[in-house]
N, C-alpha and C positions, 0 to 999 in steps of 0.2 A: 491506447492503454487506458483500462478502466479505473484504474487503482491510484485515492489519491493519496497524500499526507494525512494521519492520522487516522487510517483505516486499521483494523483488526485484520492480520492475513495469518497461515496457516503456509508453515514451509512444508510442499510434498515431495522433493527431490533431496539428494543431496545428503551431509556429514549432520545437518541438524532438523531433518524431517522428523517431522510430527512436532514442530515446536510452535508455537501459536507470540507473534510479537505485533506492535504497532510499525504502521511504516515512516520513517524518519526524514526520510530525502526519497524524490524519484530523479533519475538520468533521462530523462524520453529520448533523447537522441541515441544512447549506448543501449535502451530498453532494461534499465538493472535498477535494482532500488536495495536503501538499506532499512534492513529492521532490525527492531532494536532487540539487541540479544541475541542476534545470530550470526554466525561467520565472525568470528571476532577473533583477531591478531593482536600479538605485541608489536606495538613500535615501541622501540629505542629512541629516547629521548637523550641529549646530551646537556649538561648543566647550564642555567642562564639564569639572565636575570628573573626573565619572566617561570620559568621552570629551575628553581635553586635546590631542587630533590636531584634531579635527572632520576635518569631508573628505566623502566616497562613501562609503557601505558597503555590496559585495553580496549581498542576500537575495534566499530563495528564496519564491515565492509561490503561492498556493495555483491549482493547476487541478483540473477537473474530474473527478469520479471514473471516466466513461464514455467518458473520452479514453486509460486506462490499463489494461492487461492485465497477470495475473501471468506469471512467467517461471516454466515447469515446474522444478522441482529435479534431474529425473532427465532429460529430456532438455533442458534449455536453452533451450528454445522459448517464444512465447507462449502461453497457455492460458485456455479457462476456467475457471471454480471453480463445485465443488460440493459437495452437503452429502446425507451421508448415513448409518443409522445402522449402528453395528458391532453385534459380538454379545452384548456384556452390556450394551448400552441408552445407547452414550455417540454422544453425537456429530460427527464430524469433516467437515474441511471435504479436498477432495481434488482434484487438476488432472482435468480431463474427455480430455486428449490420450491421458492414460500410465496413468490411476490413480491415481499413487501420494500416499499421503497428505499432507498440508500443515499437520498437528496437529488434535490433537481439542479442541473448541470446550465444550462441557459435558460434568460427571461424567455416569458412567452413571445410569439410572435405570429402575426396576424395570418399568414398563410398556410401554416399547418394547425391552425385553431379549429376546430369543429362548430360546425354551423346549424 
């Protein structure tokens, strides 16, 4: 999975497609991530010390990672992501519409460095 914390994603599935949120949490094992603002439930809170309102609280809950696309940085849009390496062996992850990069993922490293 491409997609990490603090990415701009674009929900295209689902009760809140076409909603554009930051991602908050990823699952990589279950493949689901939450963004913020979407899919959001009441839980039922009961009165305590630490919660002396009790009530509704709205949270956000996890959907699926293959419901969710990045938003290119340079043109706005939705995108895919790709990964490929640069020229002293590091390598980053980049939108497939525009190019343009989306940070580098690992240090470089001497045997896929260009010579």
């Amino acid at each position: 999975m491409l997609i990490r914390e603090e990415d701009e994603v674009l929900v295209v599935a689902g009760v809140d497609k076409g909603t554009r949120g930051k991602v908050l949490k990823i699952d990589r094992d279950a493949g689901r991530v939450i963004v913020e603002g979407v899919n959001k439930v009441y839980k039922h809170v009961k009165k305590s010390q630490k919660n002396p309102q009790g009530g509704r609280l709205s949270k956000e809950m996890p959907i699926d990672a293959s419901n969710v696309m990045m938003i290119c940085p340079s043109t706005g849009k939705r995108t895919r992501v790709g990964v490929r390496f640069l020229k002293d062996g590091s390598k980053e992850r980049f939108a497939k519409c525009s190019g343009a990069s989306l940070g580098v993922i690992t240090p470089p490293k001497a045997k896929y460095a260009e010579q």
